[in-house]
N, C-alpha and C positions, 0 to 999 in steps of 0.2 A: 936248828930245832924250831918247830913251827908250833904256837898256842893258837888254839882255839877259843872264845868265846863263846857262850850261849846266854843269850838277852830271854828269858822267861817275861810276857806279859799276857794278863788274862785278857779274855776275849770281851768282858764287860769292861776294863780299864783301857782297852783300846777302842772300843767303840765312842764310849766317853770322851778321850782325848779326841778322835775324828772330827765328833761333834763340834768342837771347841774350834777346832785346826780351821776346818773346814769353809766357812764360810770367809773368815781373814784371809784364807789361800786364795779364793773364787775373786776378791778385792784384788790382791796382789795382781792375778794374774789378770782382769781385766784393767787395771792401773797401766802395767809393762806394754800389754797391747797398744791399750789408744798411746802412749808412748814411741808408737813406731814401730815395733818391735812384730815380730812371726808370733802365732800360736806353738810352734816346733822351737825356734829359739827361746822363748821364754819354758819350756819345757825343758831342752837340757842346762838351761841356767838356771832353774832352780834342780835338775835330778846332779848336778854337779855340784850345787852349794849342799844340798842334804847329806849327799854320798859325801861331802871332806868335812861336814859336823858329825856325823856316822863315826868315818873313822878317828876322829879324836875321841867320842864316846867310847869305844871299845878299843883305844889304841889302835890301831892298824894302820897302814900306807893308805894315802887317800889316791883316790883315783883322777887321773888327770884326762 
């Protein structure tokens, strides 16, 4: 038997959080670069960490 979830969030409370996100992400990700590191690998190392905090927020299998 397979559950769905549905995450409702408005479009002014997600904009908001972008806001916030945003600029600490841009730090991150030029931090991981001059570290060594690809633009592409530091992209699926973080679309990797988000998508297995994703699914613990909504329960689900995380993606490997």
């Amino acid at each position: 038997m397979e559950e769905f979830y549905s995450l409702n969030v408005s479009d002014e409370r997600l904009e908001d959080c972008r806001d916030v996100v945003e600029p600490d992400l841009q730090d991150l990700v030029r931090s991981v670069i001059a570290s060594g590191f690809s633009p592409e690998e530091v992209l699926i190392a973080i679309s990797e960490l988000v998508a297995e905090d994703f699914a613990t927020v909504v329960k689900t299998p995380s993606v490997h």
